[in-house]
C-alpha positions in Angstrom: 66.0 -55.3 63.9 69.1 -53.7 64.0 72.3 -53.7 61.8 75.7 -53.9 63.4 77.1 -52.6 60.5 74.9 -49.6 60.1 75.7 -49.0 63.7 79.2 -49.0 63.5 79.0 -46.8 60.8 77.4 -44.3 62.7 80.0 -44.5 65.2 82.7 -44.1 62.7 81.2 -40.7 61.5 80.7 -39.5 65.2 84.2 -40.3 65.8 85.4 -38.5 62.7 83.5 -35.7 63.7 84.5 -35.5 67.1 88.2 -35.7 66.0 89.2 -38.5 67.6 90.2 -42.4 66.3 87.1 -44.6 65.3 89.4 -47.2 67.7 88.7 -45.0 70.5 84.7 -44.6 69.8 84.0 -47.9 71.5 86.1 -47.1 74.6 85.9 -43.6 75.3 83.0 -41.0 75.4 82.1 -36.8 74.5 79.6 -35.9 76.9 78.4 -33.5 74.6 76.1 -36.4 73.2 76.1 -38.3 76.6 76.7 -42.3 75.8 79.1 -45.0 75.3 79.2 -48.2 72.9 81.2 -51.2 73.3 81.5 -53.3 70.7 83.3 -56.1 72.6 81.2 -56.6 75.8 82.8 -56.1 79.3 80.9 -56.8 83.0 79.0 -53.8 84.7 80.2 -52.3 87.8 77.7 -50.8 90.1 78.4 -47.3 91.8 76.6 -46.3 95.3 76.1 -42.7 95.0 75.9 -40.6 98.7 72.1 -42.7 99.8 71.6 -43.8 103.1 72.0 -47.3 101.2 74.9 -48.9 100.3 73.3 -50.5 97.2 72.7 -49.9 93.7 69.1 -50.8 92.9 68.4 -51.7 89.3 65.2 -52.4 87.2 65.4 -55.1 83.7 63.6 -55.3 80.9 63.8 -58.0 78.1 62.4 -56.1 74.3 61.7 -57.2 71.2 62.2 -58.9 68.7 62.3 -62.3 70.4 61.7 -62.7 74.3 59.7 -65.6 73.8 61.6 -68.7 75.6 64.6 -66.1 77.1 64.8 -64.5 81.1 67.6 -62.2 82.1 70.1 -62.3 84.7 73.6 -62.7 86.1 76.1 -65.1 86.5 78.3 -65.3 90.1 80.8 -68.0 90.9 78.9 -70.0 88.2 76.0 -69.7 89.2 73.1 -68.2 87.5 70.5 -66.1 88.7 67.6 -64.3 87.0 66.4 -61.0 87.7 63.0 -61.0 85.6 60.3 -62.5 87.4 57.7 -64.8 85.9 56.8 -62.5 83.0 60.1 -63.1 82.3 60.7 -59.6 80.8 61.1 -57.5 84.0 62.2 -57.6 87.0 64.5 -55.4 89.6 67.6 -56.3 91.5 70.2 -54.7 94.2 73.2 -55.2 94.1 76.0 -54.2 97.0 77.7 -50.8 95.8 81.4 -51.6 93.7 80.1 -54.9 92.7 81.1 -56.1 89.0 78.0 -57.6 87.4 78.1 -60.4 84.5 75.0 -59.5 83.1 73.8 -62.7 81.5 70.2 -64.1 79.0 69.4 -67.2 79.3 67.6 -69.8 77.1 65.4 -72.2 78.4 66.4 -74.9 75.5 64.7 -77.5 73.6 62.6 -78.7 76.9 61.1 -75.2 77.0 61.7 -75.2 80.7 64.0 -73.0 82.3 66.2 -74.6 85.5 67.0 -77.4 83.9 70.4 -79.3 82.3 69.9 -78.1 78.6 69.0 -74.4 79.7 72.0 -72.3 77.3 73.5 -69.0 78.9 74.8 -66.1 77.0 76.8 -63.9 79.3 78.9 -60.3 78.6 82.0 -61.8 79.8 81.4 -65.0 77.0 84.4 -64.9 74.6 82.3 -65.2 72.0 81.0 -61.8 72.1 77.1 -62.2 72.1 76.5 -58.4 73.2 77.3 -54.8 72.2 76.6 -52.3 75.1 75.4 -48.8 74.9 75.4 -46.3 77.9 73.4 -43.6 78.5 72.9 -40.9 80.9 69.8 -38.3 82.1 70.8 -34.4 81.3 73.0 -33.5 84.0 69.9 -30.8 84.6 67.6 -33.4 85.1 69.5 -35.8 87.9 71.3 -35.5 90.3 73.9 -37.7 89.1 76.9 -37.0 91.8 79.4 -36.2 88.9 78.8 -35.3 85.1 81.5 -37.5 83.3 81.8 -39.6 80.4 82.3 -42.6 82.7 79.2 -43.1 84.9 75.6 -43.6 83.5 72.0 -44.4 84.4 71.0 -46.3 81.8 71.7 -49.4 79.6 71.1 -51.3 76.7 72.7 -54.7 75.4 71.7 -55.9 72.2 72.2 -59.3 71.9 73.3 -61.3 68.2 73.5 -65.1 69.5 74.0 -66.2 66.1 76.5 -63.7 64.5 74.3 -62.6 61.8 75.0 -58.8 62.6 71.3 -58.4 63.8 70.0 -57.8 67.1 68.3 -60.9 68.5 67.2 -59.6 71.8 67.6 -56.1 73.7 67.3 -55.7 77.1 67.6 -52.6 79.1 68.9 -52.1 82.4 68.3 -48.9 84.4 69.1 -47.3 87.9 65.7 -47.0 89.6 66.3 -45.1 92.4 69.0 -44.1 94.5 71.1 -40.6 95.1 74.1 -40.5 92.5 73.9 -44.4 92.2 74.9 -45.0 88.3 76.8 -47.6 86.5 80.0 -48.0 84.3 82.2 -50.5 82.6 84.1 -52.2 84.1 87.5 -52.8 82.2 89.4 -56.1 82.1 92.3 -56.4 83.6 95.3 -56.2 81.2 97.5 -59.6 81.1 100.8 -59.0 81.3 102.8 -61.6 78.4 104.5 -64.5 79.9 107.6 -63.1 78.2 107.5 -60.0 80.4 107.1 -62.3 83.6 110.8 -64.2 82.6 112.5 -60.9 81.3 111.6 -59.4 84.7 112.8 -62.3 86.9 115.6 -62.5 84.7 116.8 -58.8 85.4 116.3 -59.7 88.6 118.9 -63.1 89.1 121.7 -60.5 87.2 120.9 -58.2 89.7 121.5 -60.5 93.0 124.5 -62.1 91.0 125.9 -58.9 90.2 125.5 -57.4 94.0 126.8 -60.7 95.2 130.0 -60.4 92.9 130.7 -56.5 93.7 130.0 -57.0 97.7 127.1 -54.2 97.7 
């Protein structure tokens, strides 16, 4: 099992020696060592490369240490749906090109049946921050990836901690299996702008209407 704190470690030293903040070494990327961790988990957008298809075709796997009881999916207007089959710890899934995927495990609870009312999800988006992501990406000599950049990748891995003890529960890997320049990247949430901002702005805008109404302009 892994460490989170081991791992972040290692990230601190690659950020020192790349010369950039540690801060910045779970949003940002060198493509001299091709990859990208994220310590606070975001959904997956799906990029359709230059194909005759319009979707991005990915294959799951669920790994060690403990798969037993768990299947892997995704979670749409509430709604879950699993991508490993009846193993339960593969499967493969397309998904329409720019869609935003909340990649999701789920637990089939204490009536060891999965489908049913007591089944517990674990999803990237989760506030609780289950997951830590790592992208990775083929050698730009070996794919034809339609752009080498720090911001699209092949490949995936979310470890999952569902009980905060800083060690990896379950990984599961999630790779593009076929497809011209098809690839993957975070997808960033959307910043909220403050509730203060929202009055200062409408408030600069009244004085403005007052004022013009006062001068005749």
């Amino acid at each position: 099992m892994c460490n989170k704190k081991v791992r972040r470690k290692m990230i601190f030293t690659a950020a020192a020696v790349c010369g950039f903040p540690y801060s910045m070494a779970h949003a940002c990327s060198v493509w001299d060592v091709p990859g990208l961790a994220i310590d606070d988990p975001l959904p997956v957008m799906m990029i359709d490369g230059t194909d005759r298809n319009s979707n991005v075709r990915v294959k799951v796997r669920v790994d060690y240490p403990k798969k037993s009881g768990f299947d892997f999916g995704f979670v749409r207007d509430g709604l879950y749906t699993p991508v490993t089959g009846k193993p339960r710890v593969r499967g493969s899934y397309a998904f329409a090109g720019g869609t935003v995927v909340d990649f999701a495990l789920r637990n089939w609870g204490t009536d060891h049946l999965f489908g049913t009312v007591d089944d517990l999800l674990y999803r990237l988006s989760d506030s609780a921050n289950y997951a830590e992501q790592f992208y990775s990406a083929a050698e730009s000599v070996k794919t034809r990836h339609r752009k080498v950049s720090s911001g699209d990748f092949r490949e995936l891995r979310i470890d999952w901690d569902l009980n905060h003890d800083g060690k990896t529960d379950i990984e599961t890997w999630v790779d593009v299996k076929r497809g011209r320049y098809d690839a993957m990247a975070s997808a960033a949430a959307p910043v909220p702008v403050p509730s203060t901002m929202w009055l200062f702005g409408s408030g600069l805008l009244a004085l403005g209407a007052a004022l013009k109404r006062r001068t005749g302009f």
